[in-house]
PASEBA-1860 file (N, C-alpha, C; in nm, 3 decimals):
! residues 217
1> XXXXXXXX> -4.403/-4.605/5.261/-4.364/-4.594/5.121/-4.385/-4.727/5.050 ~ -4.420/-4.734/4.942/-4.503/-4.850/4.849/-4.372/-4.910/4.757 ~ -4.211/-4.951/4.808/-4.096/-4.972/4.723/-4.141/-5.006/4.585 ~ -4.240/-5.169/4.599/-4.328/-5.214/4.423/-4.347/-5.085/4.382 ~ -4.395/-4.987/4.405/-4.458/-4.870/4.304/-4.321/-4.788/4.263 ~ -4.212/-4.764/4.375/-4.125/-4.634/4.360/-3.978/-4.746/4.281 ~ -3.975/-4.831/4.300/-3.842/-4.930/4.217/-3.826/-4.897/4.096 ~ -3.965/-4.933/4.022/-3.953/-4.912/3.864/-3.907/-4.769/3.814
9> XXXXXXXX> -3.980/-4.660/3.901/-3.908/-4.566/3.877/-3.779/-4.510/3.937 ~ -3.713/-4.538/4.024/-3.591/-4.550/4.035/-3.518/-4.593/3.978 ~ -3.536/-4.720/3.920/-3.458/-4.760/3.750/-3.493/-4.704/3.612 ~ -3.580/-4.668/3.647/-3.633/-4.600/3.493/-3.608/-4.466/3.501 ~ -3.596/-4.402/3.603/-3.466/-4.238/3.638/-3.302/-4.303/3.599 ~ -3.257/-4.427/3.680/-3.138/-4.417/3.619/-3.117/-4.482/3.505 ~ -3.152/-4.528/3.455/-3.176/-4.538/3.277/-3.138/-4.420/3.182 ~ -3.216/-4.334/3.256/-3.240/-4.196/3.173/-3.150/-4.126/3.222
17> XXXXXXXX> -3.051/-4.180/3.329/-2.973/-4.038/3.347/-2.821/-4.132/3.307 ~ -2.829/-4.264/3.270/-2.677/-4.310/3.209/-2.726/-4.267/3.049 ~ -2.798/-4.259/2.998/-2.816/-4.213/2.917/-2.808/-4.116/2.839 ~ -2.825/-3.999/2.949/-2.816/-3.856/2.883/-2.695/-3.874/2.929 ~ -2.585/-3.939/2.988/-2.434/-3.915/3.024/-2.389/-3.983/2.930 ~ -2.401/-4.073/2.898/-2.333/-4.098/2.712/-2.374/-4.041/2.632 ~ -2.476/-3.974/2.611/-2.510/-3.863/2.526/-2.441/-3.760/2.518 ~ -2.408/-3.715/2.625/-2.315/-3.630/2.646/-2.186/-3.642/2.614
25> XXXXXXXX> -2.122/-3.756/2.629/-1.964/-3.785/2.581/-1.973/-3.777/2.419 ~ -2.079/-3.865/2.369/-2.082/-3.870/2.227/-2.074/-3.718/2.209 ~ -2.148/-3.675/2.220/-2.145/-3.489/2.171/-1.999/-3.462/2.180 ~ -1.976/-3.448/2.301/-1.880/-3.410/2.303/-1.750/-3.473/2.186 ~ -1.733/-3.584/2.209/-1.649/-3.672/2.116/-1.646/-3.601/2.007 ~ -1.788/-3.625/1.918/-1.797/-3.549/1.817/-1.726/-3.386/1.787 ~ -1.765/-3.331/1.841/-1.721/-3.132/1.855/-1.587/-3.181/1.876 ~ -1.505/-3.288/1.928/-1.358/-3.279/1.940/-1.276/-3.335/1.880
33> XXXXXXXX> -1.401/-3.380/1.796/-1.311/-3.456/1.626/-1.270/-3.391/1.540 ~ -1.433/-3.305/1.571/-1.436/-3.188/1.469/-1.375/-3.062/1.483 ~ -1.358/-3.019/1.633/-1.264/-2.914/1.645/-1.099/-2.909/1.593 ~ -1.028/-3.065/1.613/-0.927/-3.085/1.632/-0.885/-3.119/1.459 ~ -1.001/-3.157/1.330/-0.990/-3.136/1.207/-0.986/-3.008/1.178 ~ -1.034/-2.885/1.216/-1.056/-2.790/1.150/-0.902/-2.699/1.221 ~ -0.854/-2.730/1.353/-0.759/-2.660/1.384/-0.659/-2.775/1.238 ~ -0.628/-2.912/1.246/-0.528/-2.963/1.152/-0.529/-2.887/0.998
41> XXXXXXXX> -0.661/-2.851/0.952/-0.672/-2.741/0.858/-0.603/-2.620/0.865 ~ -0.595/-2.549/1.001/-0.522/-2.436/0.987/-0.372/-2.424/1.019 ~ -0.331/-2.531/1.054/-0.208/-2.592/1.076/-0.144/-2.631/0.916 ~ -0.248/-2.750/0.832/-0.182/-2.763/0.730/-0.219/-2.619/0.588 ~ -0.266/-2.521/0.607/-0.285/-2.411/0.543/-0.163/-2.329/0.608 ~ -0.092/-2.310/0.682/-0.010/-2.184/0.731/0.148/-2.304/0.698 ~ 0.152/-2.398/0.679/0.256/-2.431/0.652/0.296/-2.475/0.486 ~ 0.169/-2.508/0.414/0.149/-2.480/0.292/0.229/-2.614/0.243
49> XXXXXXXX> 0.286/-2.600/0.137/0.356/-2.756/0.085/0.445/-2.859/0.174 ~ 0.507/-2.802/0.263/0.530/-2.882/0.408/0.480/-2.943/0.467 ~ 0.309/-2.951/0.448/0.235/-2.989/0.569/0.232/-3.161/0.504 ~ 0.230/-3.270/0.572/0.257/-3.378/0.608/0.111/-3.466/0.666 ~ 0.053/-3.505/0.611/-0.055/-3.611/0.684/0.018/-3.805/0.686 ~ -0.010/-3.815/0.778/0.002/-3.951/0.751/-0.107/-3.984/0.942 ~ -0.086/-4.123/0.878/-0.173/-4.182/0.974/-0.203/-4.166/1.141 ~ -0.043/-4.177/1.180/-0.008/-4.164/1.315/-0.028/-4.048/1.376
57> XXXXXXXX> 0.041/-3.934/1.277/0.055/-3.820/1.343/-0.110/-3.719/1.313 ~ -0.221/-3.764/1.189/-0.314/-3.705/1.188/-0.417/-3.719/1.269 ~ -0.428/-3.905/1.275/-0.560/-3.964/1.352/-0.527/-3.981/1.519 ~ -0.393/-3.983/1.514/-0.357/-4.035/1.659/-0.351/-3.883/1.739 ~ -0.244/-3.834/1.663/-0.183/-3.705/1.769/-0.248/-3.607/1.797 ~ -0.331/-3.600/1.672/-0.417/-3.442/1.684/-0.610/-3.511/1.667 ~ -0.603/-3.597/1.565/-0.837/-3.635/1.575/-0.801/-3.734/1.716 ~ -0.717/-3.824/1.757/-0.776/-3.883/1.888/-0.780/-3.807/1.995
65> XXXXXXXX> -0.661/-3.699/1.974/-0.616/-3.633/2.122/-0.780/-3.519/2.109 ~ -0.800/-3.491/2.008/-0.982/-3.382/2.022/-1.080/-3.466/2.074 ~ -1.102/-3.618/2.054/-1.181/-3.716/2.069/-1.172/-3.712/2.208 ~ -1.052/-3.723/2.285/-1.034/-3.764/2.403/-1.092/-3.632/2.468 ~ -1.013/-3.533/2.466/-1.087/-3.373/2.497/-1.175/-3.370/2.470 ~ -1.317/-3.378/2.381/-1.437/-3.361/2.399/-1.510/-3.428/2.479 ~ -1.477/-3.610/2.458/-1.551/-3.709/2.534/-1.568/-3.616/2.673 ~ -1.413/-3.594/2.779/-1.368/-3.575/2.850/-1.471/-3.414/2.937
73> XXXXXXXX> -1.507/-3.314/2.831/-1.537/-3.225/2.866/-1.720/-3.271/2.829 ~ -1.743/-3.338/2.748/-1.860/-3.360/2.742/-1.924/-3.440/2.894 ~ -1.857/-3.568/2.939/-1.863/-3.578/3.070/-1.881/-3.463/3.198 ~ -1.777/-3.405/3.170/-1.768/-3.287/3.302/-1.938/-3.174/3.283 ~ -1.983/-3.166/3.122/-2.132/-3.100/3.146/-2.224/-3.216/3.233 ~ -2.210/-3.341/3.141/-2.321/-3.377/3.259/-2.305/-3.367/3.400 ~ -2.181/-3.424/3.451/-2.185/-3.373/3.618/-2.190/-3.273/3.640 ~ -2.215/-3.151/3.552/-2.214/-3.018/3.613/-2.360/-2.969/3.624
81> XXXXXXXX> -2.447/-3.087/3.544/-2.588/-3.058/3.478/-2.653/-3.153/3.558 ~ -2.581/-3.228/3.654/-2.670/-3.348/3.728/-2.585/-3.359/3.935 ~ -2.564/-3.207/3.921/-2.497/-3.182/4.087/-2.360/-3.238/4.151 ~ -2.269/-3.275/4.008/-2.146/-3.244/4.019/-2.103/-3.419/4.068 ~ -1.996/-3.442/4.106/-1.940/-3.535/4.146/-1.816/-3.526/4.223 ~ -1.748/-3.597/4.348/-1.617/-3.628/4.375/-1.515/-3.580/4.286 ~ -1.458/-3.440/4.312/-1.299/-3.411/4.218/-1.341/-3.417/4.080 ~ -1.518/-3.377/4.073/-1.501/-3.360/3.933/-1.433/-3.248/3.816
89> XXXXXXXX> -1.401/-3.148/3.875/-1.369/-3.066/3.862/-1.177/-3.041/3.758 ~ -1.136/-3.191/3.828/-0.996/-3.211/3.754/-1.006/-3.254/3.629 ~ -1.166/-3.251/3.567/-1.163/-3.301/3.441/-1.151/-3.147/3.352 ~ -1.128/-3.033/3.424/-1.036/-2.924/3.343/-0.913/-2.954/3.305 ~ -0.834/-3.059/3.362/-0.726/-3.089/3.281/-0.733/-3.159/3.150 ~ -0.863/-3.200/3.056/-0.855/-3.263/2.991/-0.856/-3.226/2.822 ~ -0.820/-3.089/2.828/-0.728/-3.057/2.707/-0.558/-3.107/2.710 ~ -0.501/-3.114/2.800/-0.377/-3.153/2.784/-0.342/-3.314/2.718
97> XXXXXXXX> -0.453/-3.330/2.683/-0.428/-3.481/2.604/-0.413/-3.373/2.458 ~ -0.429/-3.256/2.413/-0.412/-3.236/2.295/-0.268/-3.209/2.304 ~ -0.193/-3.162/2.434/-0.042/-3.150/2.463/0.072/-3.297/2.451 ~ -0.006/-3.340/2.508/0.072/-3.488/2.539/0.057/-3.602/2.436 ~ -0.021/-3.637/2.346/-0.051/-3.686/2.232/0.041/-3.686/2.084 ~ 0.040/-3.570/2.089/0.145/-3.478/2.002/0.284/-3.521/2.045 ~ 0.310/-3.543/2.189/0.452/-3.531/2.217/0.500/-3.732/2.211 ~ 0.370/-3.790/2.174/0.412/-3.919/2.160/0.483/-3.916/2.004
105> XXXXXXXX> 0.468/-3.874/1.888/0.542/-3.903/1.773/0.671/-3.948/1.818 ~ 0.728/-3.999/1.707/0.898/-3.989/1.738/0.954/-3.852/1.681 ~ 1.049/-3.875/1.767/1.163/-3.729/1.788/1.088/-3.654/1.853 ~ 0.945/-3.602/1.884/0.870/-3.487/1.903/0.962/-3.421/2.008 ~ 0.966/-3.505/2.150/1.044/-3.451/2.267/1.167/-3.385/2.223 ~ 1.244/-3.440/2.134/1.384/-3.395/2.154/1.406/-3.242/2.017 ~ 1.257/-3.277/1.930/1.243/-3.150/1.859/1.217/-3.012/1.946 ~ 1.115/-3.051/2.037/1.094/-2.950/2.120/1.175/-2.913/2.199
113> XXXXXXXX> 1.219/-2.977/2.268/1.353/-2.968/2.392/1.470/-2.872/2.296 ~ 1.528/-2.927/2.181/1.614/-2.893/2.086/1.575/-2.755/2.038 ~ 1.469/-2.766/1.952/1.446/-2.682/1.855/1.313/-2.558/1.862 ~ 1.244/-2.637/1.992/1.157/-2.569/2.023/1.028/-2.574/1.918 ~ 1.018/-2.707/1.831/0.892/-2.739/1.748/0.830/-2.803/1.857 ~ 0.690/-2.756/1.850/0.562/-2.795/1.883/0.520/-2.746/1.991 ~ 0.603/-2.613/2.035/0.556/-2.549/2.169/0.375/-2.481/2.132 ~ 0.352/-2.468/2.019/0.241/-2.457/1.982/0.112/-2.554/2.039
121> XXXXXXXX> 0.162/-2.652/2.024/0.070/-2.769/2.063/0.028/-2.798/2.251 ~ 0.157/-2.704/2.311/0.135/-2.670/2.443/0.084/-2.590/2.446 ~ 0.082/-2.476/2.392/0.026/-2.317/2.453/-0.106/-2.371/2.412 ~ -0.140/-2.408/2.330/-0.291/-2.442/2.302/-0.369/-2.454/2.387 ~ -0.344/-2.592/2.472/-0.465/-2.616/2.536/-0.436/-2.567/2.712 ~ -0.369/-2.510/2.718/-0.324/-2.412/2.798/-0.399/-2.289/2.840 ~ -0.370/-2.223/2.699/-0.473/-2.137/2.678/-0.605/-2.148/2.630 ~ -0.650/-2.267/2.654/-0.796/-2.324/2.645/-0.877/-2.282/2.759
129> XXXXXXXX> -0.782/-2.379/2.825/-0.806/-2.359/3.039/-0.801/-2.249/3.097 ~ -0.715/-2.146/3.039/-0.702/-2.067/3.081/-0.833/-1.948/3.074 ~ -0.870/-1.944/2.957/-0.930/-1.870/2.870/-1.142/-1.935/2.979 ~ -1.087/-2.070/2.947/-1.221/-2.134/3.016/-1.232/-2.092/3.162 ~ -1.133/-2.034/3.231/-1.136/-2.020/3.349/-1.164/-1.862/3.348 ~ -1.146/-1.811/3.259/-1.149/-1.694/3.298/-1.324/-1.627/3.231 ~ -1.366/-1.675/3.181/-1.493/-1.723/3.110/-1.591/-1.781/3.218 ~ -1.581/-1.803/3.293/-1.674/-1.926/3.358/-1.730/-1.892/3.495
137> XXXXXXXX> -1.704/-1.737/3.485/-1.742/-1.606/3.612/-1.732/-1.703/3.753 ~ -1.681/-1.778/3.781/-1.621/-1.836/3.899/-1.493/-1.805/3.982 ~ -1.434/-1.772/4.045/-1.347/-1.719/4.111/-1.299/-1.619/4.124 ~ -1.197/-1.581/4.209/-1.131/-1.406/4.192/-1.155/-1.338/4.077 ~ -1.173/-1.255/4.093/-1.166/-1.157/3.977/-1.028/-1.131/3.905 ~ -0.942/-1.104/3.965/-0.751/-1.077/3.914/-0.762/-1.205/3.893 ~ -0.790/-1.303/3.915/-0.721/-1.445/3.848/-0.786/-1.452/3.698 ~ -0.907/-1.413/3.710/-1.006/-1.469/3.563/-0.928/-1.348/3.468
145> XXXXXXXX> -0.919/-1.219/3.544/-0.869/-1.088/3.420/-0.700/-1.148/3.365 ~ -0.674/-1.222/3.497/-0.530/-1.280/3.461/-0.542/-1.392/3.328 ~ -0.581/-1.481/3.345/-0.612/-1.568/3.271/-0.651/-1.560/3.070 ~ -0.709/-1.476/3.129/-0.828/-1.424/3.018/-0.713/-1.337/2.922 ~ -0.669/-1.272/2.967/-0.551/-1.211/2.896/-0.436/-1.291/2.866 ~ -0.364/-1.394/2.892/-0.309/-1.511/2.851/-0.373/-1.568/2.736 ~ -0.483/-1.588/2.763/-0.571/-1.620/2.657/-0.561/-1.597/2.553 ~ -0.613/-1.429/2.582/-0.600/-1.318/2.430/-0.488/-1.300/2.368
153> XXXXXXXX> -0.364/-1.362/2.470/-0.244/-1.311/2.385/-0.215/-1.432/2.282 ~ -0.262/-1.570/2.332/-0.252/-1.670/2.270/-0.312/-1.657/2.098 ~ -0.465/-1.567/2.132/-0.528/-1.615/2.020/-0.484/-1.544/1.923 ~ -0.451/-1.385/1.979/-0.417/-1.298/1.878/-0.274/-1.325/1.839 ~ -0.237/-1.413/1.882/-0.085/-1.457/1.839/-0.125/-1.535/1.755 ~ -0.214/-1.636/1.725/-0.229/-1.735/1.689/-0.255/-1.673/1.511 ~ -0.352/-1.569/1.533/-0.439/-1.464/1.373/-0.316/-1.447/1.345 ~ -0.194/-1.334/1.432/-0.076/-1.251/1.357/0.036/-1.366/1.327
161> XXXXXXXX> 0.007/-1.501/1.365/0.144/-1.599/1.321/0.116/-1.621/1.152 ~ -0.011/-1.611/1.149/-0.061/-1.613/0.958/0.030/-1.635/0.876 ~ 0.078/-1.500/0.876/0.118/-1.446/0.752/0.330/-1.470/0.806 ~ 0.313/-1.461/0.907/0.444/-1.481/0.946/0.490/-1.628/0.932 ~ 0.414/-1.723/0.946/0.464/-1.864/0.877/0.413/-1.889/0.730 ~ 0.292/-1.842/0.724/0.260/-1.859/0.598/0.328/-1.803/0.453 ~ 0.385/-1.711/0.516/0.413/-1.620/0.355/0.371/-1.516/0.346 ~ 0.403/-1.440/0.222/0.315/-1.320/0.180/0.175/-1.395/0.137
169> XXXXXXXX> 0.137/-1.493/0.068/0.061/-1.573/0.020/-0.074/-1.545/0.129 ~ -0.067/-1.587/0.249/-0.154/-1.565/0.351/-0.108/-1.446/0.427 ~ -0.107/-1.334/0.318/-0.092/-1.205/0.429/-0.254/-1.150/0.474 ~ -0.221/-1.068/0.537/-0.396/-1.073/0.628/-0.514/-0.954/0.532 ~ -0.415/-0.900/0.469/-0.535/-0.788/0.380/-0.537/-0.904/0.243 ~ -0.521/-1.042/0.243/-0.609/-1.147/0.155/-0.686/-1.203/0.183 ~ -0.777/-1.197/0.093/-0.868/-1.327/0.161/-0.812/-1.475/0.198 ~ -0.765/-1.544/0.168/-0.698/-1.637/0.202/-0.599/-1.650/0.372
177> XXXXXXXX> -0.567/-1.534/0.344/-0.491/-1.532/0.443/-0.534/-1.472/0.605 ~ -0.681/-1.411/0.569/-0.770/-1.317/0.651/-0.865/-1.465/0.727 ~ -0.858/-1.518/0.608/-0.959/-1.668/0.609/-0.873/-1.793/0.732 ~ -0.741/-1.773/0.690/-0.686/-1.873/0.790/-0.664/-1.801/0.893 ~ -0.665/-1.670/0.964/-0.648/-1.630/1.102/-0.763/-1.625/1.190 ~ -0.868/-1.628/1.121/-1.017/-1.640/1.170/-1.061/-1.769/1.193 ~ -0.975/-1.898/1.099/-1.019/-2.022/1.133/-0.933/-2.076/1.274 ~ -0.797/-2.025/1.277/-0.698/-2.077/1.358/-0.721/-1.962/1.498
185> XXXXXXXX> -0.747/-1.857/1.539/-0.810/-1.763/1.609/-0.930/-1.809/1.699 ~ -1.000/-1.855/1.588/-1.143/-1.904/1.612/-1.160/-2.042/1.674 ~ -1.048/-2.098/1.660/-1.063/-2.247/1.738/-1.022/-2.277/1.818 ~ -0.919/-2.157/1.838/-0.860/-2.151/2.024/-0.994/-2.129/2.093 ~ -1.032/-1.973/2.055/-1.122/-1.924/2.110/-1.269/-2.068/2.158 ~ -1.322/-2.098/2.061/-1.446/-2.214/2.082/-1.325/-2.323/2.204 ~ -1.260/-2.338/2.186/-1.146/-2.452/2.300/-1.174/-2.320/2.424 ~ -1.156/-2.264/2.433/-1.177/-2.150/2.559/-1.305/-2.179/2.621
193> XXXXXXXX> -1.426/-2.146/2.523/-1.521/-2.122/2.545/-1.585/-2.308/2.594 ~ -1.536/-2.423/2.515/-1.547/-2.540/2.599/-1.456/-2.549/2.709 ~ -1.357/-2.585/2.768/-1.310/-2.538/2.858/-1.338/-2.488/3.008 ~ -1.460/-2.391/2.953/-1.521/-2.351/3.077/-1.565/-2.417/3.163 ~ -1.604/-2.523/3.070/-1.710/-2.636/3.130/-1.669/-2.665/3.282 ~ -1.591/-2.708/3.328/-1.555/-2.740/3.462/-1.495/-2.650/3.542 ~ -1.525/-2.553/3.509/-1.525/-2.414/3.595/-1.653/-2.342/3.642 ~ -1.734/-2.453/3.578/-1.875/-2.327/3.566/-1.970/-2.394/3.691
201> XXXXXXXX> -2.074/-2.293/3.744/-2.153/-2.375/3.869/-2.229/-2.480/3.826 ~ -2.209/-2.549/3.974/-2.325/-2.688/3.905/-2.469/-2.708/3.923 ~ -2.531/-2.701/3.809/-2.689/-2.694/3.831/-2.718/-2.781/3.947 ~ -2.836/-2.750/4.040/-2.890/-2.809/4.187/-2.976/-2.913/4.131 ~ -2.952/-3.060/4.146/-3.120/-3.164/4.092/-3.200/-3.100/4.134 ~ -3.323/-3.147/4.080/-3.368/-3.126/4.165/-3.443/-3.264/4.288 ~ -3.480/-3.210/4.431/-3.547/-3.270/4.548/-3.533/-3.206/4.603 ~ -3.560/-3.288/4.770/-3.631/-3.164/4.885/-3.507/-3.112/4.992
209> XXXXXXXX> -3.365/-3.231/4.961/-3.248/-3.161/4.996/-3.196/-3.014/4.958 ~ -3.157/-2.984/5.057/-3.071/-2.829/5.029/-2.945/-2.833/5.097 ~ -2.894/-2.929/5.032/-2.756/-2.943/5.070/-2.710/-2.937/4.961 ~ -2.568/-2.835/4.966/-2.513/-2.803/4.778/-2.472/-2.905/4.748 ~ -2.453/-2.877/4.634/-2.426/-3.015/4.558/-2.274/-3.035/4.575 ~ -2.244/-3.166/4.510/-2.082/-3.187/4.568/-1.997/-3.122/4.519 ~ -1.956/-3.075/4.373/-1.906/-2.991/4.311/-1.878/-2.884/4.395 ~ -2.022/-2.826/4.429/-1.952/-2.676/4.527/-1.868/-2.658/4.623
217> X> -1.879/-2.808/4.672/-1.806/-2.790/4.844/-1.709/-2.758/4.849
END
């Protein structure tokens, strides 16, 4: 073997493959900025003159905690797209930064504990994972039908809470109100459908090994 000839391209493969792996986080990042604005939209639409922005609780609790969840799941495609990695697989836990984020405000804990505000912000990404797992045609069958229905109860809870926090104002035969169960519905659902990501098989590199990749083992 000629190393002078095969070096350059051995660095010039991994070049290209740290590459497409920050590519990948950025994407991701992005979709979880943007997912986690458009759910704060349907959050501050169903609560209507109540709803509250300020710094901490908009950019920190809910756009960093999507930032962190996309980066997070954007990672887990490339190892799933480049034959997996060591325990990569626990990067399905990485919606629960949209759980735990939230619970940094002050009072949050003792609202929830107390009053039971922000159990919302748990079932969420809960039923992200859940929904992603059951999506991602990998395992038992009763576990994914299990899952998957957790899911559905989440989302369709999520459309029929509308009009029940919102008012008559956002009742569902309005447009307005038809408009926010489809946005807040719809963004569990896309969180489901990312989610999957580290449930799903991991593409084989390719070479002349046929040994599965690590992910599978």
């Amino acid at each position: 073997m000629d190393v002078s000839r095969t070096a350059p391209e051995t660095e010039r493969a991994a070049g290209l493959s740290r590459a497409s792996g920050i590519g990948s986080i950025l994407v991701g990042t992005v979709c979880g900025v943007v997912w986690a604005a458009a759910f704060r939209a349907y959050m501050s639409e169903i609560a209507g003159g109540g709803s509250r922005f300020d710094w901490y609780g908009t950019f920190v609790a809910i756009l960093l905690a999507g930032a962190i969840t996309g980066a997070l799941l954007g990672l887990a495609e490339y190892f799933r797209r480049t034959g997996g990695r060591p325990h990569w697989r626990w990067l399905a836990l990485a919606p629960l930064a949209l759980a735990i984020l939230p619970l940094t405000m002050p009072d949050a804990i003792v609202a929830l504990l107390t009053l039971g505000l922000g159990g919302g912000a748990i079932a969420v990404p809960l039923a992200g994972m859940a929904g992603g797992f059951a999506v991602s045609a990998r395992g038992p069958l009763w576990a994914r039908l299990t899952c998957g229905l957790l899911a559905l109860i989440v989302v369709v809870g999520i459309a029929a809470s509308v009009p029940t926090v919102g008012g008559i104002r956002l009742a569902l035969d309005q447009p307005r109100g038809a408009w926010a169960a489809i946005l807040g519905a719809g963004c569990v659902a896309v969180l489901c459908l990312a989610c999957s990501i580290p449930f799903r098989s991991v593409e084989r590199v390719a070479g002349p090994s046929t040994v599965p990749p690590v992910g599978e083992r």
